[in-house]
Backbone and ligand atoms as CSV (ligand in chain L), in Angstrom:
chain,resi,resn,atom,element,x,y,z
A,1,UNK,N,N,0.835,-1.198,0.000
A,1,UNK,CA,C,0.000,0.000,0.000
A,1,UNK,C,C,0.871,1.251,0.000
A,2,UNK,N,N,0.058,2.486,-0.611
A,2,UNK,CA,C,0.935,3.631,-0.610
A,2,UNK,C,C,0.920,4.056,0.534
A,3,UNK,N,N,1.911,5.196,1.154
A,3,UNK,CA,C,2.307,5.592,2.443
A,3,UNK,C,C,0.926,6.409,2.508
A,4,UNK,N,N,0.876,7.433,1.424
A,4,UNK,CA,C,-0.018,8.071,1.915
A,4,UNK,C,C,-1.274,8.212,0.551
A,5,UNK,N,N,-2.360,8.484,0.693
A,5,UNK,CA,C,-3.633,7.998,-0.041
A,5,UNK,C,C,-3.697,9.125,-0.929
A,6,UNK,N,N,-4.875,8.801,-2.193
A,6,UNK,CA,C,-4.520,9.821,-2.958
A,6,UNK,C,C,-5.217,11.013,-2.356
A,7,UNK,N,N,-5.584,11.083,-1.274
A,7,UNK,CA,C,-6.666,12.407,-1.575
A,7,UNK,C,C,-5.474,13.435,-0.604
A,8,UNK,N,N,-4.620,12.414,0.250
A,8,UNK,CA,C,-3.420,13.194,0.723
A,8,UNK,C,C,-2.457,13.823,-0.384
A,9,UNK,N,N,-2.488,13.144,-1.394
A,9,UNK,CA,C,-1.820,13.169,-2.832
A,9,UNK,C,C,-1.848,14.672,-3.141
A,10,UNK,N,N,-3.629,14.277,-3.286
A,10,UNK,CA,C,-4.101,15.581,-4.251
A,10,UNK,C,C,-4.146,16.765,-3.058
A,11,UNK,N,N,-4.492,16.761,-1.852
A,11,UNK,CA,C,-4.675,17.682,-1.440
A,11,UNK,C,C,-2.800,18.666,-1.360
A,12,UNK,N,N,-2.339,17.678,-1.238
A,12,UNK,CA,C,-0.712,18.371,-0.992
A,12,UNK,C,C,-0.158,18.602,-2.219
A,13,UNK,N,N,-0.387,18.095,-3.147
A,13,UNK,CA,C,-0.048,18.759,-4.624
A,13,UNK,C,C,-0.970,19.642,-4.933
A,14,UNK,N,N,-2.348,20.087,-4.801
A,14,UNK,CA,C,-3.326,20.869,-5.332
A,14,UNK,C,C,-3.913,21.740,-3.727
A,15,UNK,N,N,-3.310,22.466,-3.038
A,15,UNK,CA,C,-3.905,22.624,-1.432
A,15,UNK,C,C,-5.003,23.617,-2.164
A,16,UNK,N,N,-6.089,23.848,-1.229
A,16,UNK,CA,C,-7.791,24.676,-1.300
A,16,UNK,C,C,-6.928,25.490,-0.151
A,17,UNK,N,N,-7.668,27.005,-0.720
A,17,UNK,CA,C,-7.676,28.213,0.182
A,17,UNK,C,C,-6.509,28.549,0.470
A,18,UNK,N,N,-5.294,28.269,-0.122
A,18,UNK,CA,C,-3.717,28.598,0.412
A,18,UNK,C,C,-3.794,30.412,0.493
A,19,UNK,N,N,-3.110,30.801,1.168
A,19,UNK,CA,C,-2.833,32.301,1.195
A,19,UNK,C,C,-3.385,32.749,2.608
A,20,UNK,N,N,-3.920,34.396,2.227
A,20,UNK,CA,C,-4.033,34.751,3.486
A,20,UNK,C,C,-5.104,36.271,3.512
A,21,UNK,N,N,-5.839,36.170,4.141
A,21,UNK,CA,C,-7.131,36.886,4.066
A,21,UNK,C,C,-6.557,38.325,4.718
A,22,UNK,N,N,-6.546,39.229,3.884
A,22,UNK,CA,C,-6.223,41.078,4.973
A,22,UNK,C,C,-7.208,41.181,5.681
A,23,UNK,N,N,-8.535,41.479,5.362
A,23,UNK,CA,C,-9.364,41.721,6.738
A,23,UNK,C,C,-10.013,40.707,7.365
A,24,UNK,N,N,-9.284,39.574,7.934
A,24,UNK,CA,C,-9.683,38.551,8.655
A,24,UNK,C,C,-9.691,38.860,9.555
A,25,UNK,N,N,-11.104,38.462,10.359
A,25,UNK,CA,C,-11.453,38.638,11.997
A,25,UNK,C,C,-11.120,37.600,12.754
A,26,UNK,N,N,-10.383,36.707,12.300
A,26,UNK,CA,C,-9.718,35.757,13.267
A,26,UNK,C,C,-8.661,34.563,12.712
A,27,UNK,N,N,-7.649,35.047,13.256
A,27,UNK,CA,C,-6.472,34.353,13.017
A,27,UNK,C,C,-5.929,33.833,13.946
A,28,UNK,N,N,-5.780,32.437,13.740
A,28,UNK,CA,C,-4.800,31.263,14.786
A,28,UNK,C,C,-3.599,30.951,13.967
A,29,UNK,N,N,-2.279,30.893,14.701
A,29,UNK,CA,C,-0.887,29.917,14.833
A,29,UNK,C,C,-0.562,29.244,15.457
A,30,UNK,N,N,-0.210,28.467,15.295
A,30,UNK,CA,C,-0.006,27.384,15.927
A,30,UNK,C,C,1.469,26.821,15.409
A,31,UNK,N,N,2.210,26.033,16.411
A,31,UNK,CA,C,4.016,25.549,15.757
A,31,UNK,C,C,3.930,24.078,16.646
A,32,UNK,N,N,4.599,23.530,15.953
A,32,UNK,CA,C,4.539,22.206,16.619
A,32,UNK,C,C,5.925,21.908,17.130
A,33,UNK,N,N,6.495,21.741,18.298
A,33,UNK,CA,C,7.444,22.567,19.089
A,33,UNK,C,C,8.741,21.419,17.909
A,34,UNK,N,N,8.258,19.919,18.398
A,34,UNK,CA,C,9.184,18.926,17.344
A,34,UNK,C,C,9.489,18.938,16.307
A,35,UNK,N,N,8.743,19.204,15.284
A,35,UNK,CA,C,9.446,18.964,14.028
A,35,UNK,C,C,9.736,20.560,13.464
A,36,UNK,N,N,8.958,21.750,14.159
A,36,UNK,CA,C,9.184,23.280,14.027
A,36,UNK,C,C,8.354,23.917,12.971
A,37,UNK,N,N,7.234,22.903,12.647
A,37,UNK,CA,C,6.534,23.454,11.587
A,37,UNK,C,C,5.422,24.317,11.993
A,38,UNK,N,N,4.547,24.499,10.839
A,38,UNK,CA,C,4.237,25.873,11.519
A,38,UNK,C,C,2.672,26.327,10.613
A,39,UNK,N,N,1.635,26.765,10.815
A,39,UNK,CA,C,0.546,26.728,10.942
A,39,UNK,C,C,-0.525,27.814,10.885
A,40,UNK,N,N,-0.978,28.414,9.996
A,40,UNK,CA,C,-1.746,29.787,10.450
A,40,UNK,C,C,-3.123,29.957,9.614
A,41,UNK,N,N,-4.150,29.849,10.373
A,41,UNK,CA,C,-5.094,30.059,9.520
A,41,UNK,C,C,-5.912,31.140,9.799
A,42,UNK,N,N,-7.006,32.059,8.339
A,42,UNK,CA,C,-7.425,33.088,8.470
A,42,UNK,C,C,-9.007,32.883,8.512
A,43,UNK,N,N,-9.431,33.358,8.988
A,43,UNK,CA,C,-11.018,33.292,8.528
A,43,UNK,C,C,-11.654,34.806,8.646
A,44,UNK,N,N,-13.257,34.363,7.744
A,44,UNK,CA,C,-13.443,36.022,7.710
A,44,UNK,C,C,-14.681,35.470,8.031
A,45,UNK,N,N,-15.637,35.970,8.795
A,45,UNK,CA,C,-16.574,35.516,9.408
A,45,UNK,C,C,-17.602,36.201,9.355
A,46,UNK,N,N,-18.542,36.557,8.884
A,46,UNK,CA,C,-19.992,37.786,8.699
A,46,UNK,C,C,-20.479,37.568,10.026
A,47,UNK,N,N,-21.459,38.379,9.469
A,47,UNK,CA,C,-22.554,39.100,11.040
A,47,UNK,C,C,-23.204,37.720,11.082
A,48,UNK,N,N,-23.453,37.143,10.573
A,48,UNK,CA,C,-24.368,35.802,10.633
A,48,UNK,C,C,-23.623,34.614,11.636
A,49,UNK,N,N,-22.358,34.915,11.674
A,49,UNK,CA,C,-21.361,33.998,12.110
A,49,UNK,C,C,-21.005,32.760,11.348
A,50,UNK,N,N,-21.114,33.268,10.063
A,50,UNK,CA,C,-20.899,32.415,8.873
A,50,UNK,C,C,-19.320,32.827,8.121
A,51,UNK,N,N,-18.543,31.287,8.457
A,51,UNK,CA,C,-17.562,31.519,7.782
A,51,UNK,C,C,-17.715,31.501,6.640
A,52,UNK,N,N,-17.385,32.840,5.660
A,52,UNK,CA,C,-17.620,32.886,4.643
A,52,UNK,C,C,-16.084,32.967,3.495
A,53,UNK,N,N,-15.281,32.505,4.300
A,53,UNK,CA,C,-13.741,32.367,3.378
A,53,UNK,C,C,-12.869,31.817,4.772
A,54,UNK,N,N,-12.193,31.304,4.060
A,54,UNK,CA,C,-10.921,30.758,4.878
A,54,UNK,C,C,-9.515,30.584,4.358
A,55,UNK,N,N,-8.366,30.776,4.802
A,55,UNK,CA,C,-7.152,30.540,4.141
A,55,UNK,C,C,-6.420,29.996,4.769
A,56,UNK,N,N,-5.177,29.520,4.160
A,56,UNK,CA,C,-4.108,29.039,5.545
A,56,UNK,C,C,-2.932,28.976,4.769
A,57,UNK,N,N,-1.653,29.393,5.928
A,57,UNK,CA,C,-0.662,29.212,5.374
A,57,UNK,C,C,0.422,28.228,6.343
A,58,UNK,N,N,1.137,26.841,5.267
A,58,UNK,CA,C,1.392,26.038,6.820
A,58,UNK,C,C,2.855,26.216,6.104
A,59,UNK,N,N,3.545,25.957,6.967
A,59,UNK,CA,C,5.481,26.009,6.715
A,59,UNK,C,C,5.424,24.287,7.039
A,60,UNK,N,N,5.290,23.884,6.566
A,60,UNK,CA,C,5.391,22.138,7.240
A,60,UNK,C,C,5.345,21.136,6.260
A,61,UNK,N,N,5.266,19.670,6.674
A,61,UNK,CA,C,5.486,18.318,5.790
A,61,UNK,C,C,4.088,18.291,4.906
A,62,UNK,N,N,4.518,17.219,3.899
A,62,UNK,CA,C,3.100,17.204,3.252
A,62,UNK,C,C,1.528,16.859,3.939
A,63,UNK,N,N,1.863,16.115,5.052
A,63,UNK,CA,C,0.673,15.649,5.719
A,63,UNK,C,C,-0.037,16.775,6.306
A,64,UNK,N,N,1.195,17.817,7.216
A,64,UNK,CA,C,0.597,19.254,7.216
A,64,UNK,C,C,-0.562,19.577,6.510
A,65,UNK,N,N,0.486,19.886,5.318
A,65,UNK,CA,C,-0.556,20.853,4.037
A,65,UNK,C,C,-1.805,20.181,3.826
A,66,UNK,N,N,-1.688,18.941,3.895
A,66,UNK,CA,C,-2.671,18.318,3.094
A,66,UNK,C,C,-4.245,18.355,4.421
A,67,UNK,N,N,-3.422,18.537,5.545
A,67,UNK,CA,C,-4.688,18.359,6.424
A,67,UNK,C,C,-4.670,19.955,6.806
A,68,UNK,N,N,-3.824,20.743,6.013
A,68,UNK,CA,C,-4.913,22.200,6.328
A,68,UNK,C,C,-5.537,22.204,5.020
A,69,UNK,N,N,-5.490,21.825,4.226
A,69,UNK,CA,C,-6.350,22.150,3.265
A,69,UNK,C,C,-7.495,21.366,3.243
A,70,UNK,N,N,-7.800,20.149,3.631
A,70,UNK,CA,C,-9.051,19.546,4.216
A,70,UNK,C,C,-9.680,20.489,5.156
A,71,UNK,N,N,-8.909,20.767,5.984
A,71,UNK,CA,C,-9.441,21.751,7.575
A,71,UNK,C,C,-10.216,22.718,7.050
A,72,UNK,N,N,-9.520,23.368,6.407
A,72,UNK,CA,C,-10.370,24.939,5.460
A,72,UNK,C,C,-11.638,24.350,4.387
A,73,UNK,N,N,-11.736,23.157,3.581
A,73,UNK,CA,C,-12.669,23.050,3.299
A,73,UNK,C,C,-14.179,22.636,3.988
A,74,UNK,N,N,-13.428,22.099,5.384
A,74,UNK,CA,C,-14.357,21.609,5.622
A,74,UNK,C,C,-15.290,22.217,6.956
A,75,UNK,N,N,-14.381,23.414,7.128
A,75,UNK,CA,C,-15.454,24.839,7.689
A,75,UNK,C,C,-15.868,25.817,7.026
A,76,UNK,N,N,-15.186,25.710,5.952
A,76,UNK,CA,C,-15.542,26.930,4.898
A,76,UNK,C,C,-17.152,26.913,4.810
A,77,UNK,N,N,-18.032,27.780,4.812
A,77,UNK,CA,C,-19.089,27.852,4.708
A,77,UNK,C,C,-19.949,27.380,6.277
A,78,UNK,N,N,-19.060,27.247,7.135
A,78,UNK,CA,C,-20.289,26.447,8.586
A,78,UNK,C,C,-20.293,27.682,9.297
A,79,UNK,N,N,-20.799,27.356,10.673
A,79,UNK,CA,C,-21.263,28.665,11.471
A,79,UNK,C,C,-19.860,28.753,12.098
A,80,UNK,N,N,-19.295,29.532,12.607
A,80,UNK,CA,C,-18.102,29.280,13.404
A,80,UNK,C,C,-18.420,28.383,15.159
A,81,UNK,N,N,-18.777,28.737,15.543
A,81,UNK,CA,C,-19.656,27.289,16.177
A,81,UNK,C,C,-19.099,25.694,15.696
A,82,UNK,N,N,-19.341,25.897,14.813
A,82,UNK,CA,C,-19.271,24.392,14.426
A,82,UNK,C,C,-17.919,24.452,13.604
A,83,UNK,N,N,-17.078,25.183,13.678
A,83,UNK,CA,C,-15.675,24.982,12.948
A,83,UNK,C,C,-14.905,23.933,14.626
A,84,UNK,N,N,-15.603,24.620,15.788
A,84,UNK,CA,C,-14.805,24.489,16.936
A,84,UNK,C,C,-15.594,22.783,17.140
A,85,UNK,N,N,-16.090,22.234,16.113
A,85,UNK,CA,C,-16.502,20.855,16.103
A,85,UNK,C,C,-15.785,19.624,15.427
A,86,UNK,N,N,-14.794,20.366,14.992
A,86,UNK,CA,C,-14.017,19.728,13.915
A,86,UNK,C,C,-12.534,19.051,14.625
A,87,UNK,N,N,-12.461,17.556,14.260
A,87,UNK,CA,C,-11.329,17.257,15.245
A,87,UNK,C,C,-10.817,17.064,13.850
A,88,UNK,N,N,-9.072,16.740,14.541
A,88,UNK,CA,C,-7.858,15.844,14.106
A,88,UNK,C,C,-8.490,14.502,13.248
A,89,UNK,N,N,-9.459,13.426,14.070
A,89,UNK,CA,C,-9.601,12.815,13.554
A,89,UNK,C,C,-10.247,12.780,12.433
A,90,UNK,N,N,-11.962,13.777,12.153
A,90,UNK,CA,C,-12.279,13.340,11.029
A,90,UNK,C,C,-11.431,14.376,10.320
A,91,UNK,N,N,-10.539,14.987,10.164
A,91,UNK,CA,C,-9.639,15.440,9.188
A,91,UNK,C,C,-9.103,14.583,8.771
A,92,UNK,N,N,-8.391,13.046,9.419
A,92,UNK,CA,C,-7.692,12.009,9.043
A,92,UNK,C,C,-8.655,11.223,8.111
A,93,UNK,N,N,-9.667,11.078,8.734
A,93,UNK,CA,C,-10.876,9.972,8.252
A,93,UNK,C,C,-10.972,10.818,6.507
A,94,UNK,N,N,-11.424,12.280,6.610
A,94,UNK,CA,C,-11.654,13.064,5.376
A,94,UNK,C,C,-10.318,12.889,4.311
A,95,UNK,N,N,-9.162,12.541,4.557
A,95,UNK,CA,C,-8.190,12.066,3.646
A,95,UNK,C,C,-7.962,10.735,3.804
A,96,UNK,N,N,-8.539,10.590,4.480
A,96,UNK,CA,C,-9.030,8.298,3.675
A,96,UNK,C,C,-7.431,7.927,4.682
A,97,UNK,N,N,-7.189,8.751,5.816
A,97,UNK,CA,C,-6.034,7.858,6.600
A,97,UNK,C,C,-4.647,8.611,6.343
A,98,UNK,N,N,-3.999,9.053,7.598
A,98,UNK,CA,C,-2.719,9.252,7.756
A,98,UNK,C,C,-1.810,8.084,8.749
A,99,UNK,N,N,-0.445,7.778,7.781
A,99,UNK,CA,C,0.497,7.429,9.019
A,99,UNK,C,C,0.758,7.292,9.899
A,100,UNK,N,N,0.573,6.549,10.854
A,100,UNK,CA,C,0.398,6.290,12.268
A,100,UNK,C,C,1.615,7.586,12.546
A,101,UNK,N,N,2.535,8.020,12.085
A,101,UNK,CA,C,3.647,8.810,12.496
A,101,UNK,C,C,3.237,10.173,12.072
A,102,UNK,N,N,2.545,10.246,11.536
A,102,UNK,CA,C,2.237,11.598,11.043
A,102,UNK,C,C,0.574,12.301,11.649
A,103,UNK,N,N,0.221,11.165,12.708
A,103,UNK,CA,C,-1.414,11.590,12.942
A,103,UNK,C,C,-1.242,13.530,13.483
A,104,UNK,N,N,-0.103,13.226,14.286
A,104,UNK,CA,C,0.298,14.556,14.851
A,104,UNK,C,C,0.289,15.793,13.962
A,105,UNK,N,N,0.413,15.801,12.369
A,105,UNK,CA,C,0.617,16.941,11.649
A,105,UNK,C,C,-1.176,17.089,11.650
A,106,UNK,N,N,-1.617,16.356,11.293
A,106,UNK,CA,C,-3.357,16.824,11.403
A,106,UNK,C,C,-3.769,17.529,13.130
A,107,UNK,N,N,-3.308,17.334,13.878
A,107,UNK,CA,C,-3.705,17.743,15.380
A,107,UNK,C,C,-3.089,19.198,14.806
A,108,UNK,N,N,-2.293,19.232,14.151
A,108,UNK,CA,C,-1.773,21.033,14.310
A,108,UNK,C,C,-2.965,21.609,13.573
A,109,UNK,N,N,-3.570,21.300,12.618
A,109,UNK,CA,C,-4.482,21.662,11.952
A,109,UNK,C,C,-5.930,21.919,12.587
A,110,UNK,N,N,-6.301,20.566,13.631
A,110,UNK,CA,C,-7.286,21.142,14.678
A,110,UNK,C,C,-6.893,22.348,15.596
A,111,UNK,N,N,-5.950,22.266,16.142
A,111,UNK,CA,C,-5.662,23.478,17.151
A,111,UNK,C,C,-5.315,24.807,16.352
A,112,UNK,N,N,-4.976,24.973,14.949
A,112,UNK,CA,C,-4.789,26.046,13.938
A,112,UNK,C,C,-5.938,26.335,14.465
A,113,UNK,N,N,-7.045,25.804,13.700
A,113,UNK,CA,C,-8.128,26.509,13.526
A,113,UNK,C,C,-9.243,27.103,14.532
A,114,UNK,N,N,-8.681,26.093,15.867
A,114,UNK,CA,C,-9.602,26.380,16.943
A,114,UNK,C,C,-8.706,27.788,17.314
A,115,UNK,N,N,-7.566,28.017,17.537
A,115,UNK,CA,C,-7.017,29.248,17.950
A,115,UNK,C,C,-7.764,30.438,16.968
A,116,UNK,N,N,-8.010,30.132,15.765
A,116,UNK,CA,C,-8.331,31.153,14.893
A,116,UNK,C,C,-10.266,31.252,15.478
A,117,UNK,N,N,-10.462,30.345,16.005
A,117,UNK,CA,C,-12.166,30.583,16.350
A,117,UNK,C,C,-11.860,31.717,17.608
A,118,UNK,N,N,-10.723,31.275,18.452
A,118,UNK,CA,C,-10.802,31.747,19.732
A,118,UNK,C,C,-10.474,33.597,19.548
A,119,UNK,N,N,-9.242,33.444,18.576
A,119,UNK,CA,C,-8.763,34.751,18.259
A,119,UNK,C,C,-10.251,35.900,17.650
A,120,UNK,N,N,-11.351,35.089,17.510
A,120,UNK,CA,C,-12.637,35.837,16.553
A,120,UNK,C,C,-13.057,35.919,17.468
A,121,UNK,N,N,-13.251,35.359,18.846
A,121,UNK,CA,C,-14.644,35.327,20.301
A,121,UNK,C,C,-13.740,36.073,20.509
A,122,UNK,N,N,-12.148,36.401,21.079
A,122,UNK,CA,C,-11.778,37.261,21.718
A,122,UNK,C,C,-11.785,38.823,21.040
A,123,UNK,N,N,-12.102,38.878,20.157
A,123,UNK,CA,C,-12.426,40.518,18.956
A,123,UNK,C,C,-13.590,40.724,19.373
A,124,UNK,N,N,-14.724,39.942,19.199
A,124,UNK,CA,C,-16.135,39.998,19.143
A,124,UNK,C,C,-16.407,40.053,20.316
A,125,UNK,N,N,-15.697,40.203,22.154
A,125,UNK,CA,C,-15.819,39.976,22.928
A,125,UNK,C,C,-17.114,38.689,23.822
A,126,UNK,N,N,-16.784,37.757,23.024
A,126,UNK,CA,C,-17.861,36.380,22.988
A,126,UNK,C,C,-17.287,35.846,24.273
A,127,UNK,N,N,-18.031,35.404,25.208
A,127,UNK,CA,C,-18.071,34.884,25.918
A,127,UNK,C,C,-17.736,32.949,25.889
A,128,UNK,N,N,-16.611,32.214,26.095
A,128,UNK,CA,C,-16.796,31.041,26.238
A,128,UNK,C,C,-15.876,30.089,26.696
A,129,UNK,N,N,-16.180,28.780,26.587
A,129,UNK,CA,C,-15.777,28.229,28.034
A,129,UNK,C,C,-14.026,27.513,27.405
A,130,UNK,N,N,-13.473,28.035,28.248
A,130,UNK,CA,C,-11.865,27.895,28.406
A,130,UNK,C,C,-11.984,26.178,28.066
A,131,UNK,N,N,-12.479,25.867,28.524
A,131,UNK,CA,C,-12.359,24.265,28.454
A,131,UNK,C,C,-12.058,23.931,26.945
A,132,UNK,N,N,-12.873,24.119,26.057
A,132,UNK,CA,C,-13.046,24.035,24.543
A,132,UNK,C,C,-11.834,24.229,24.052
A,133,UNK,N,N,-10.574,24.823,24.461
A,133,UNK,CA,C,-9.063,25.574,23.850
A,133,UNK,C,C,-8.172,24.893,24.547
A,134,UNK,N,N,-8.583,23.653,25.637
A,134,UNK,CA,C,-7.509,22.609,26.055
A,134,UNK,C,C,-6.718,22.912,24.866
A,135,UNK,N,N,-5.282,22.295,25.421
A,135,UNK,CA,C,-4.254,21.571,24.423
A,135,UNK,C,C,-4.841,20.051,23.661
A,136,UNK,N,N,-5.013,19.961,22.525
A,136,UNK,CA,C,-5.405,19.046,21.676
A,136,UNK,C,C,-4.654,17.527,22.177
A,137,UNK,N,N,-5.123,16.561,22.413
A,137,UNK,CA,C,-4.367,15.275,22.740
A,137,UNK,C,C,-3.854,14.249,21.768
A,138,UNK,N,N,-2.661,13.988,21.373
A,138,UNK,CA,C,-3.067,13.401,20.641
A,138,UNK,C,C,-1.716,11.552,20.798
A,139,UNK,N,N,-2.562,10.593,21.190
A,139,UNK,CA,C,-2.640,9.505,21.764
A,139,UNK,C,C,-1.056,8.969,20.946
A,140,UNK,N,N,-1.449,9.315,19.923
A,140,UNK,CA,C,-0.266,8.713,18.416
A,140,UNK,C,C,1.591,9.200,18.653
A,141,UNK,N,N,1.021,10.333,19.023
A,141,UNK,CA,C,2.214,10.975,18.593
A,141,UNK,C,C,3.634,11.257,20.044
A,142,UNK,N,N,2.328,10.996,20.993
A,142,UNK,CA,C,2.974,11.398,22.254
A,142,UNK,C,C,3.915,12.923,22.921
A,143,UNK,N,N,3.096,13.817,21.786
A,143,UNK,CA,C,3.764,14.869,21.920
A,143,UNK,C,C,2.851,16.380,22.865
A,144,UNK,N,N,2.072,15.500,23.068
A,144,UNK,CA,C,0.943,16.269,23.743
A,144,UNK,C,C,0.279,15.936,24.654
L,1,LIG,FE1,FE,5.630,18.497,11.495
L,1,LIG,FE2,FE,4.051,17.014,10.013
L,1,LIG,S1,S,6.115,16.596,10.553
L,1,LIG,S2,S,3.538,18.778,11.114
């Protein structure tokens, strides 16, 4: 079997939403202290609380890229609410399976984006519960 599947393929040769939004109301970074890669996503969010664009820019391995560019498609258009619903795992599941060694580059991609929800409640002065912005766990990698 191949290391990694095609939709990891396509997403890391072809990434959705690469770049970076100027008037974005909420931006998360995130670095992953081990391998030093690196993580930033933008969102622009209407009065509705509808993400209505998203971007990201990652400095990192292909599994990185490939699971921020799943990440951004797959809040693009939800309430921001429900971006902060989105784990590591079905980002893995949504590219048909990562590397037992690499589950960790998708966890940067959950905590990208949840920092970028948090960075929008803290503008919008939103009220919410600290709990939700834990440090992400992730069982695989042992780095967290
Ligand atoms: Fe660093 Fe993949 S090796 S995020």
């Amino acid at each position: 079997m191949a290391l990694y599947s095609e939709k990891v393929m396509d997403h890391f040769t072809n990434p959705r939403n690469v770049g970076k939004i100027e008037d974005a109301n909420g931006i998360g970074e995130v670095g992953n202290a081990r391998c030093g890669d690196i993580m930033k996503i933008y969102l622009k969010v209407n009065d509705d609380g509808i993400i209505e664009d998203v971007k990201f820019n990652t400095f990192g391995c292909a599994s990185a890229i490939a699971s921020s560019s799943m990440a951004t498609e797959m809040i693009k258009g939800r309430h921001i609410d429900e971006a902060l619903e989105l784990t590591n795992k079905a980002v893995v599941e949504a590219l048909d399976g990562l590397p037992p060694v690499k589950i960790h580059c998708s966890v940067l991609a959950e905590e990208a984006v949840k920092s970028a929800v948090k960075d929008y409640y803290d503008r919008k002065g939103i009220e919410y519960d600290t709990e939700l912005f834990k440090e992400v766990s992730c069982s695989s990698c042992g780095e967290h």
